[in-house]
C-alpha positions as CSV (number, residue, x, y, z in Angstrom):
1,X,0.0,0.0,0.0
2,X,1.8,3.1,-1.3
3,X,1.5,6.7,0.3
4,X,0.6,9.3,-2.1
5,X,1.6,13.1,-0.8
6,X,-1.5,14.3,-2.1
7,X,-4.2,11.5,-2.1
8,X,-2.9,9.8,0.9
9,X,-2.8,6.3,1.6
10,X,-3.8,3.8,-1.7
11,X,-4.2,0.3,-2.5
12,X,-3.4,-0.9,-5.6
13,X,-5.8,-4.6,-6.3
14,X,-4.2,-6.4,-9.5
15,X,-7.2,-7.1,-11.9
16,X,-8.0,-10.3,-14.4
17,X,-6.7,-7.8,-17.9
18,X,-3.5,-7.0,-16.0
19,X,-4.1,-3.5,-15.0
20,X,-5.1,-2.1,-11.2
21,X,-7.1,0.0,-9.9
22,X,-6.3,2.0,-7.0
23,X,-8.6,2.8,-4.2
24,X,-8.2,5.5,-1.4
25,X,-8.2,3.6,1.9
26,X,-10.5,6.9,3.5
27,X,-13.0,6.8,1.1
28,X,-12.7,3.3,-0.6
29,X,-13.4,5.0,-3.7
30,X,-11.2,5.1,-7.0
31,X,-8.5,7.0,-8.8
32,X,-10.7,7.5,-12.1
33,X,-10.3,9.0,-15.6
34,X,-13.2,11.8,-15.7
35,X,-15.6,11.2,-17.9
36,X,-13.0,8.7,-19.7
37,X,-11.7,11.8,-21.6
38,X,-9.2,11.3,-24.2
39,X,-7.6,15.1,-24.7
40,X,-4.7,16.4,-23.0
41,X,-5.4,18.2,-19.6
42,X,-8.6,15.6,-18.4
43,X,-8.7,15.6,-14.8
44,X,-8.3,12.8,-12.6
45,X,-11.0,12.3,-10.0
46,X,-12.0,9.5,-7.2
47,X,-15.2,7.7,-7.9
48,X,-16.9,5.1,-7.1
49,X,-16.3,1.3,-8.8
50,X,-18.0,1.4,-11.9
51,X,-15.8,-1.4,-13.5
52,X,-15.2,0.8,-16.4
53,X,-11.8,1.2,-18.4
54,X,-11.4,4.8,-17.0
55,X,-10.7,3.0,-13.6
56,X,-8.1,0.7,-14.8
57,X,-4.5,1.6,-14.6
58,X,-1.1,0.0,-15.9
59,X,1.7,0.4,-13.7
60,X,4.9,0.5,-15.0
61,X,8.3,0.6,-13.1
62,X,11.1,3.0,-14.5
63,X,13.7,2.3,-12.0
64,X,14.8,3.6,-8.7
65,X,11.0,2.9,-7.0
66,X,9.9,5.0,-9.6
67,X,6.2,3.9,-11.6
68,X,4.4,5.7,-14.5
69,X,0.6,5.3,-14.0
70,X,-1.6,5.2,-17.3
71,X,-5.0,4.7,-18.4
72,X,-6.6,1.5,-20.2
73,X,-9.2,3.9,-21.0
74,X,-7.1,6.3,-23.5
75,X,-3.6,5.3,-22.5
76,X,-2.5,8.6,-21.5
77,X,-0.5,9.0,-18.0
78,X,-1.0,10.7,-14.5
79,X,0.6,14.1,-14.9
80,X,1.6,16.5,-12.4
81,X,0.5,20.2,-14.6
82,X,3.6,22.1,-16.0
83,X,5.7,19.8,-13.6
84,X,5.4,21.7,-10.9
85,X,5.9,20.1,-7.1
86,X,3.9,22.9,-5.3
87,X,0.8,22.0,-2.6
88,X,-2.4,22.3,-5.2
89,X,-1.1,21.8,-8.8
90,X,-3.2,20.1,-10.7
91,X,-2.6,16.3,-11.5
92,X,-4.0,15.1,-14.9
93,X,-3.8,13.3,-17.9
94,X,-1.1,13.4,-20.7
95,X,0.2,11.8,-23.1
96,X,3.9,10.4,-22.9
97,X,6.8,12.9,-22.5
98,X,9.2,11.3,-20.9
99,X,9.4,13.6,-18.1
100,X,9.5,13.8,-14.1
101,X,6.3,14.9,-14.4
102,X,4.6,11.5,-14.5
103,X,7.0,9.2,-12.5
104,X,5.8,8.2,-9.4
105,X,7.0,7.5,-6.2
106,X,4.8,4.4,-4.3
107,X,6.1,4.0,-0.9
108,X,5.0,1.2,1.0
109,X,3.5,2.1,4.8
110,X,2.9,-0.1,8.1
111,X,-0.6,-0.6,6.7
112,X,0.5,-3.0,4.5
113,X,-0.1,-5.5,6.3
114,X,-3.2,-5.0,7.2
115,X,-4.1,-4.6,3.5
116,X,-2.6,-7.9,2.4
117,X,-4.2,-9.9,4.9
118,X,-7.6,-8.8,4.6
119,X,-6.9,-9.6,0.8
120,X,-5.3,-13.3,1.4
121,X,-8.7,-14.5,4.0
122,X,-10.8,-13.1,0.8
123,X,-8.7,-15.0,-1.5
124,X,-8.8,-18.2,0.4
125,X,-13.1,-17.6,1.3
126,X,-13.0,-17.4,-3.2
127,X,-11.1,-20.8,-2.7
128,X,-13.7,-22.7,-0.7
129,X,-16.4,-21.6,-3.5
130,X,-18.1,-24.9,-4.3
131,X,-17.7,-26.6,-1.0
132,X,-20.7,-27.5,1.1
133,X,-23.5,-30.1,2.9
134,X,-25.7,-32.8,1.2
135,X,-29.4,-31.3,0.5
136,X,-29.0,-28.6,3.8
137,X,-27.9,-31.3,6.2
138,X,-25.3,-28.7,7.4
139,X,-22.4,-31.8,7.8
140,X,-19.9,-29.9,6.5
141,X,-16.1,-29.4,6.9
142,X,-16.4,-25.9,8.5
143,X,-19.2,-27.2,11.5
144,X,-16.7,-30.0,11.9
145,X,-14.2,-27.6,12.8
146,X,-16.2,-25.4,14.9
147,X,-17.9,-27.9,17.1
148,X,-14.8,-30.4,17.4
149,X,-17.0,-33.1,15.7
150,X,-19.4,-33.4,13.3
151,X,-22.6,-32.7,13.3
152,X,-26.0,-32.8,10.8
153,X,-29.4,-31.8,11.4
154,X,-30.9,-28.6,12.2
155,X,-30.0,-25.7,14.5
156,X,-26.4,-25.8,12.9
157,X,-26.6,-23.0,10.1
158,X,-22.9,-22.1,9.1
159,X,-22.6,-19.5,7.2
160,X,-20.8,-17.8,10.4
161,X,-18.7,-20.8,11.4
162,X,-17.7,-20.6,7.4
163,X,-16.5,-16.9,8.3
164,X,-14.7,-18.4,11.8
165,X,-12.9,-21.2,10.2
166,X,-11.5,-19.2,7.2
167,X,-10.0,-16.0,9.5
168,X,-9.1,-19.7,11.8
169,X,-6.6,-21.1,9.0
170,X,-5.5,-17.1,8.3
171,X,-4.5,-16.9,12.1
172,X,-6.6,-14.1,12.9
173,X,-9.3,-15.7,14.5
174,X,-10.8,-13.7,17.8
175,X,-8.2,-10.9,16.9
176,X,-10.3,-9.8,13.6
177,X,-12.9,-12.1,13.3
178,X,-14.5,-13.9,16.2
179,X,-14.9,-17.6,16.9
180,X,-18.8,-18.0,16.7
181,X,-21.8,-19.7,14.7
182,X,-24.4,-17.0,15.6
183,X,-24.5,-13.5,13.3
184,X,-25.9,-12.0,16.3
185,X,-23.1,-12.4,18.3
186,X,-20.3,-11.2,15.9
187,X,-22.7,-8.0,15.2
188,X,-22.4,-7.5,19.0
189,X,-18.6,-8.7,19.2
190,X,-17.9,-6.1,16.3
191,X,-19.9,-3.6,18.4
192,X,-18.1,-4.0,21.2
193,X,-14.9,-3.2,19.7
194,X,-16.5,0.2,17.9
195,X,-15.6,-2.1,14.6
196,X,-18.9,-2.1,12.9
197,X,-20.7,0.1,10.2
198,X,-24.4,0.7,9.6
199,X,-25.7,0.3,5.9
200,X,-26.6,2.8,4.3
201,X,-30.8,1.6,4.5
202,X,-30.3,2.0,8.4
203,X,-28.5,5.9,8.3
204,X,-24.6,4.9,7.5
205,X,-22.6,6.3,4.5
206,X,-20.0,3.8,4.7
207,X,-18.8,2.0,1.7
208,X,-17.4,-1.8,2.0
209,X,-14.1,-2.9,1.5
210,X,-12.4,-5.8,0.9
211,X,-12.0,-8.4,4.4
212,X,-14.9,-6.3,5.8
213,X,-17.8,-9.1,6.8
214,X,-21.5,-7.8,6.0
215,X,-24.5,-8.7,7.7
216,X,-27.7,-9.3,6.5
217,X,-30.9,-9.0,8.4
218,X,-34.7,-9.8,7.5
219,X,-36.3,-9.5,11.2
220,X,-33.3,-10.6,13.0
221,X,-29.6,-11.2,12.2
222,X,-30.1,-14.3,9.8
223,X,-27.1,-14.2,7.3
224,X,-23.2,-13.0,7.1
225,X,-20.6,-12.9,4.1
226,X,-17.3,-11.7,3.2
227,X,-16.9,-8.8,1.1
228,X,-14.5,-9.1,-2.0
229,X,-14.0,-5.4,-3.2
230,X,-15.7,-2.5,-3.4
231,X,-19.2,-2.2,-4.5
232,X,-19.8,-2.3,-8.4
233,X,-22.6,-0.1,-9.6
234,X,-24.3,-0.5,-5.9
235,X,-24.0,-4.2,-5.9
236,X,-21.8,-6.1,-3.1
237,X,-19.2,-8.3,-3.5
238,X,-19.2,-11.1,-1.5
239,X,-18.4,-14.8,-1.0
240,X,-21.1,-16.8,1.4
241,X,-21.1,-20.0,2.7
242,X,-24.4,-21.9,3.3
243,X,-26.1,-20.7,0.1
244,X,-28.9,-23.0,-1.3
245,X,-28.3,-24.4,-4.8
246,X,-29.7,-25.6,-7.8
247,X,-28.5,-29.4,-7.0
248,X,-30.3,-28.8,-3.6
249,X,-27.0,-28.9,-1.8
250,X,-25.8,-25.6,0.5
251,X,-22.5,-24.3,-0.6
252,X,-20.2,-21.7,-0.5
253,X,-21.4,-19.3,-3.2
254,X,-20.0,-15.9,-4.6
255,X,-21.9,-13.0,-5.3
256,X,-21.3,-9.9,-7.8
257,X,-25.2,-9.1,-9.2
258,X,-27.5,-10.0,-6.7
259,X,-30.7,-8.1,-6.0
260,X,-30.8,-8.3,-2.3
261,X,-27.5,-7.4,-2.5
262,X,-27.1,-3.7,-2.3
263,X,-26.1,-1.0,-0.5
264,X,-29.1,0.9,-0.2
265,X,-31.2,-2.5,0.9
266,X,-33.2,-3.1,3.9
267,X,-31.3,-6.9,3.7
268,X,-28.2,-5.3,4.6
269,X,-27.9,-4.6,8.2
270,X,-24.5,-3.2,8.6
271,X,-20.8,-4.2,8.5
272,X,-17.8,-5.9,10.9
273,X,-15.1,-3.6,10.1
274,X,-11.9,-6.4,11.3
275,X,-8.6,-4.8,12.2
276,X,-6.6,-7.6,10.4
């Protein structure tokens, strides 16, 4: 996670065409192209993920920690206007020039850490996708785990033990993410800690993030997943465990487009914000 003077602290999250986008930790928001403008002189702006090509960024080393940053969108690079180093210039788009003006200095901080773990327990959750019970029997490997034996019937929903064993086998378990089967629980364990976020149906204006845990509610606290990246277009990113399936079996399931899945919906209670 690089420092930037100006923008202050980034992450940079390597995408499946090669290029990154890069995200402001404060605002979770991202370093975008306006407008996806093409001329000489367009502005550079944060925005929300709209998983367009103005949002996608090569990064190119030039030596000496030095990186030039340019656009998929027209492939014109970050620019600091007239080269000048002074508090408020202007930072835009330009074409190639071979100058100091758009070479880069990304500086890896103590948050680093933090970053990188929150982005190797959402790696492995994206590795469990597929795994699950027989028909909603709930014998599965992560209730095995949590109750030291295994187990079938009901009363042993485990879409939270899912969440426990995953940060388990990350070695952050109680430390970021607690060892329970009840969403109830970690809502209040995430309370406790001043580590939890309203959605935005119930009066917050946070935005997800990637290793974040969101909580859904319909009544009472009745569901939990792992978020993946930020929002697209409003829709969360998450991977869930104990998700019904076509086959009639209850596995862990990734979601990207789902209606319920919003930030504005009633569904989505609020999020655990773990300090990984």
């Amino acid at each position: 996670m690089p420092r930037c003077s100006a923008a202050g602290y980034l992450t940079f999250t390597k995408q499946a065409d090669g290029y990154y986008t890069i995200s402001n930790v404060n605002s979770n928001k991202l370093l975008d192209c306006f407008g996806a403008g093409k001329a000489n002189g367009t502005n550079v702006q944060q925005y929300a993920s709209n998983n367009t090509s103005a949002q996608r960024w090569k990064v190119t080393s030039v030596g000496n920690g030095y990186y030039t940053l340019s656009c998929k969108c027209n492939g014109l690079f970050i620019d600091a206007a007239g080269g000048i180093g002074a508090n408020g210039t202007n930072i835009q788009m330009y074409a190639a020039n071979g100058t100091l003006a758009q070479r880069w200095k990304l500086v890896p901080t103590n948050a680093s850490s933090q970053s990188n773990t929150a982005q190797k327990i959402v790696d492995f959750e994206l590795s469990q996708i597929g795994i699950g019970d027989y028909k909603g029997n709930n014998n599965v490997i992560y209730n095995t785990w949590y109750y030291g034996r295994a187990v079938s019937g009901n009363g042993y929903a485990w879409c939270m033990a899912f969440q426990s064993y995953c940060a388990n086998q990350m070695g952050v378990l109680n430390s970021a993410i607690p060892k329970t089967a009840s969403c109830a629980e970690a809502v209040k364990w995430y309370k406790n800690k001043g580590h939890f976020q309203a959605g935005q149906y119930y009066g917050g204006s946070y935005t997800p993030k990637a290793g974040d845990l969101v909580f859904y509610y319909n009544g009472s606290f009745c569901h939990v997943g792992m978020i993946t990246s930020a929002p697209v277009n409003a829709y969360l990113q998450t991977v869930e465990g104990n998700i019904i399936c076509s086959d009639g079996n209850y596995k862990v399931v990734q979601f990207t487009k789902n209606n319920k899945r919003t930030v504005n919906s009633s569904y989505v209670y609020g999020y655990g914000t773990p300090a990984y």
